[in-house]
C-alpha positions as CSV (number, residue, x, y, z in Angstrom):
1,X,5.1,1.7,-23.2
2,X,2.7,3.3,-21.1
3,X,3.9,5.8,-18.5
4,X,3.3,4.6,-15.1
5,X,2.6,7.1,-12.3
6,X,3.2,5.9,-8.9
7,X,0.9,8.3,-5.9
8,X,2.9,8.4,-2.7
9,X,0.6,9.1,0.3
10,X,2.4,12.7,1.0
11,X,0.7,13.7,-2.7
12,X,-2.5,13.2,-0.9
13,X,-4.4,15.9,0.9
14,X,-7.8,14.2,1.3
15,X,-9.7,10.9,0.7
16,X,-13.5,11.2,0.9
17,X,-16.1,8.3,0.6
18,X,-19.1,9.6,0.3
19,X,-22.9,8.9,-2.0
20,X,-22.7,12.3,-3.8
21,X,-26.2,14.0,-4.0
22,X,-28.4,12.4,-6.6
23,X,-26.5,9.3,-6.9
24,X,-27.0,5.3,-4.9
25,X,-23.4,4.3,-5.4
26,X,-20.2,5.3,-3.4
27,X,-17.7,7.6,-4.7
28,X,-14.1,8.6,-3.8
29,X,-12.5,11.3,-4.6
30,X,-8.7,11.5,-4.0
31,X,-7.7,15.6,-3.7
32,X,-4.2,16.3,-4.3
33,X,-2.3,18.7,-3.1
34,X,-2.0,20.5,-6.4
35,X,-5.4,20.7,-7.1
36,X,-6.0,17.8,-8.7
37,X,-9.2,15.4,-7.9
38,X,-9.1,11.4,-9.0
39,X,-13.0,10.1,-8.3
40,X,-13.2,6.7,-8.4
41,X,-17.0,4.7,-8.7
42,X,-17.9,2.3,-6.0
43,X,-17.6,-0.8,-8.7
44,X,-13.9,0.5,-9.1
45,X,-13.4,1.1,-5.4
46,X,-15.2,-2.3,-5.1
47,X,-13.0,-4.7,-6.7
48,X,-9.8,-2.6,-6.1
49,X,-10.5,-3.8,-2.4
50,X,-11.5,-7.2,-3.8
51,X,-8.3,-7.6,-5.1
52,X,-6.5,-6.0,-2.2
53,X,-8.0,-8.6,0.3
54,X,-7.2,-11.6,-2.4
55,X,-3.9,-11.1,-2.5
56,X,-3.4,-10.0,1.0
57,X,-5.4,-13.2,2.8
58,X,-4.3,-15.9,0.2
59,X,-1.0,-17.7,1.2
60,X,0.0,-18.3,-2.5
61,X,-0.8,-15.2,-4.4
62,X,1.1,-12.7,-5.0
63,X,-0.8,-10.6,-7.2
64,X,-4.1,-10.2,-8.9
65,X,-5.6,-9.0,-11.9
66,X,-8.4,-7.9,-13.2
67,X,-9.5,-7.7,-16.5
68,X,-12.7,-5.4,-17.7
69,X,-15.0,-7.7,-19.6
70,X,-18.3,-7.1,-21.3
71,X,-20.3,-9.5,-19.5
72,X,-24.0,-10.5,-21.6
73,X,-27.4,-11.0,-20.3
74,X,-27.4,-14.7,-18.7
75,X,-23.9,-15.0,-17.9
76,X,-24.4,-12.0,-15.3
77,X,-26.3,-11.7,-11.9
78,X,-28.8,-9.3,-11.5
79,X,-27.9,-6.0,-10.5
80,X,-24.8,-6.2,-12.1
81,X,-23.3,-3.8,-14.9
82,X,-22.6,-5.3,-18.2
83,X,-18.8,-4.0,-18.1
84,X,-16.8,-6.4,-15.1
85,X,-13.8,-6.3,-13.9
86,X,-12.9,-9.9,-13.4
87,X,-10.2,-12.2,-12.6
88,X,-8.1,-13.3,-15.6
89,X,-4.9,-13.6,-16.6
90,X,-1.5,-15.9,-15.6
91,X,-2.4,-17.4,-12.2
92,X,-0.9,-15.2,-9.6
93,X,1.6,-16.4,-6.9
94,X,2.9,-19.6,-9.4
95,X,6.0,-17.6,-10.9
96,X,4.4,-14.9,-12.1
97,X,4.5,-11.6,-10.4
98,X,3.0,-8.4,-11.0
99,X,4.0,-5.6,-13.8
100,X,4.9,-2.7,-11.6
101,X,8.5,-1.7,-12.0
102,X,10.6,-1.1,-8.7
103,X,10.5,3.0,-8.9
C-alpha cells in the first residue's frame, strides 16, 4: 500500500502563484515550514480546482477522480498536452466514496 501523507494548513508557511521567469504557465509552490517546496504546474493546479468545484457545486457527487491519460492527436483540442488528467473511474456520489482513510 502506498503511504498516504495528509498536509495540514499549520505545515504551511507560504503559497505563491506566480509565472516564474521564462515560463507562460502558472506555478505554485507550497514552502513548508521545514524547508521543504512542493511546485505544482498550472495543468495540475488546473484540474485540482476543476475537480474541487465538481464536487463542491454538484448535488450528487461526492468525489472525483481523475485519471492521467495519454490523449493522441485528433482526440485532443489544440493547445492541449498529450498527457490529461481526465474524469474516469466509478461514478462518484452513487455509493462510491473516495479512497482517503479518516486520519
Amino acid at each position: 500500500m502506498v503511504e498516504q501523507r495528509v498536509i495540514p494548513n499549520a505545515e504551511i508557511r507560504e503559497i505563491e502563484l506566480a509565472v516564474p521567469e521564462g515560463h507562460h504557465h502558472l506555478r505554485a509552490a507550497i514552502r513548508f515550514h521545514n524547508g521543504e517546496v512542493l511546485v505544482l504546474q498550472e495543468a495540475t493546479v488546473a484540474n485540482l480546482v476543476r475537480a474541487y468545484v465538481t464536487v463542491k457545486t454538484d448535488p450528487v457527487k461526492t468525489s472525483v477522480t481523475l485519471t492521467g491519460r495519454l490523449v493522441s492527436g485528433g482526440d485532443r483540442k489544440d493547445g492541449f498536452a498529450d498527457w490529461q488528467l481526465l474524469e474516469g473511474g466509478p461514478v462518484a456520489g452513487q455509493g462510491e466514496e473516495g479512497s482517503f482513510r479518516d486520519d
